[in-house]
C-alpha positions as CSV (number, residue, x, y, z in Angstrom):
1,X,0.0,0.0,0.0
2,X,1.1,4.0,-1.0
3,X,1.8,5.4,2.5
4,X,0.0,8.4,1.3
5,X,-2.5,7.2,-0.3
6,X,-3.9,5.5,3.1
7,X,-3.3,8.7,4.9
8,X,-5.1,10.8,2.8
9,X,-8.1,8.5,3.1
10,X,-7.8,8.3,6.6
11,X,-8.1,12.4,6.8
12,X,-11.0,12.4,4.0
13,X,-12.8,10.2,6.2
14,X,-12.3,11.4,9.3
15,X,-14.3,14.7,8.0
16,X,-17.2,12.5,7.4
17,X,-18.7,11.1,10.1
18,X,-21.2,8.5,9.6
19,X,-19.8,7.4,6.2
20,X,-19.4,3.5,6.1
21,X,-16.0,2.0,6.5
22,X,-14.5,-1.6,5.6
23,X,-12.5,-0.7,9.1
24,X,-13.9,-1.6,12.9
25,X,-16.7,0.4,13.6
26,X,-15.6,4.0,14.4
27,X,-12.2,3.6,12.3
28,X,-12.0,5.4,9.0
29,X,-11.8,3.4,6.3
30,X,-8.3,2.4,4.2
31,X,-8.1,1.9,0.6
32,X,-4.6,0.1,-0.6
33,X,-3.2,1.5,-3.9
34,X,-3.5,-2.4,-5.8
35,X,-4.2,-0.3,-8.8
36,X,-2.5,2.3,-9.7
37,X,1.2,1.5,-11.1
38,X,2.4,4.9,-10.2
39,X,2.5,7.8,-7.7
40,X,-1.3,9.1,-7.0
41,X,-1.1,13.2,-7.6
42,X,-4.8,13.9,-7.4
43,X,-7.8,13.1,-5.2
44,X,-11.6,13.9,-5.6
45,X,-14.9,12.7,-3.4
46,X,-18.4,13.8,-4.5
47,X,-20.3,15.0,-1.8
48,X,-22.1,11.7,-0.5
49,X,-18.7,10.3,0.2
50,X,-20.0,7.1,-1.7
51,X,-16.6,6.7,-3.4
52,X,-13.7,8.6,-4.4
53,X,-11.9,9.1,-7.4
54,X,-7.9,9.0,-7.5
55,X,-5.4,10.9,-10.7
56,X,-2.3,8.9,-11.1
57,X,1.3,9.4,-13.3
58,X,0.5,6.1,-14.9
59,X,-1.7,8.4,-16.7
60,X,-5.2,6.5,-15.5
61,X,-8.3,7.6,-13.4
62,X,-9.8,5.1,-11.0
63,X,-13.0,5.6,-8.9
64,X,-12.9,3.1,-5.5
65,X,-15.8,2.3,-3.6
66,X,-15.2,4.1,-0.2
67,X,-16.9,1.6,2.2
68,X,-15.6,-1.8,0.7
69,X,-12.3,-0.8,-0.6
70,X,-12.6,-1.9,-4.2
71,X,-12.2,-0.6,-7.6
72,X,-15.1,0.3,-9.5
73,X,-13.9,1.5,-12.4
74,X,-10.7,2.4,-14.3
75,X,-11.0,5.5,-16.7
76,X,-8.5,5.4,-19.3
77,X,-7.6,7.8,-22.1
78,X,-5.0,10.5,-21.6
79,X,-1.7,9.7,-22.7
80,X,0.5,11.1,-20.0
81,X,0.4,12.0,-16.5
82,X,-3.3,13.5,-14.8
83,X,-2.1,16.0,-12.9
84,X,-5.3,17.3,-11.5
85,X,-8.8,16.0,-11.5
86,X,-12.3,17.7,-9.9
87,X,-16.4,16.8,-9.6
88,X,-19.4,18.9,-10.6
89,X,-21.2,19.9,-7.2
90,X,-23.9,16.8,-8.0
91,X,-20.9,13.9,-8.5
92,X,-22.0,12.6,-11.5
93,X,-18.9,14.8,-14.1
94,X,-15.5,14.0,-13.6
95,X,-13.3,16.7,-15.0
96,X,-9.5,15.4,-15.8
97,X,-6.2,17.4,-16.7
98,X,-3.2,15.4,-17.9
99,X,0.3,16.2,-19.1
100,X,-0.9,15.6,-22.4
101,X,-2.1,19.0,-22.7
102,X,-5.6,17.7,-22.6
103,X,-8.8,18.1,-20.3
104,X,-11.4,15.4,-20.5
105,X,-15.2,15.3,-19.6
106,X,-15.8,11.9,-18.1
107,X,-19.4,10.5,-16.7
108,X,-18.7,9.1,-13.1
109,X,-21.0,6.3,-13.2
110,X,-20.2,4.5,-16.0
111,X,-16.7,6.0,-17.0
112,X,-17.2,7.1,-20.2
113,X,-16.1,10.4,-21.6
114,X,-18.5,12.5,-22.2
115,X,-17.0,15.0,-24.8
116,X,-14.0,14.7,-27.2
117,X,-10.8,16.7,-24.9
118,X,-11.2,20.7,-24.5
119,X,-7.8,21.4,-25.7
């Protein structure tokens, strides 16, 4: 497991009480970077705190499920690096930046980009 990845779960969750956790009850819960072959450089979580979505330098997006730890759903398309990702305020967009000068439109449930890239 990325040492950061866990601890920056561990503070996400510990702003939201009353989320479910794969932990013991009152723990936050721990997701283990199994997927991503590379550093993670970007975090979002919609506002139900259902799942979260992680930007990595293997150039990948990957949305986890927050209370069971597992991968939902790997969103693939930029070349290079995401260096940023965000959510529309209802969860359902996911808006990615990669090093390959490109910004994609992606739909959060089903992982499928929604418009051709804005640059």
């Amino acid at each position: 497991m990325k040492p950061i990845f866990a601890l920056l779960i561990t503070a996400l969750m510990a702003f939201m009480p009353g989320s479910a956790s794969a932990q013991a009850p009152g723990s936050p819960a721990v997701i283990a970077n199994s997927g991503h072959s590379n550093s993670i450089v970007s975090l979002a979580l919609p506002s139900n705190g259902a799942w979260l979505a992680s930007g990595s330098d293997d150039s990948t997006i990957k949305l986890w499920d927050i209370a069971g730890g597992r991968l939902l759903r790997t969103l693939t398309g930029h070349s290079n690096q995401i260096k940023a990702i965000a959510l529309t305020a209802d969860g359902r967009t996911l808006i990615s930046l990669s090093a390959d000068n490109t910004i994609k439109v992606w739909e959060a449930q089903t992982g499928r980009e929604l418009r051709p890239s804005l640059f």
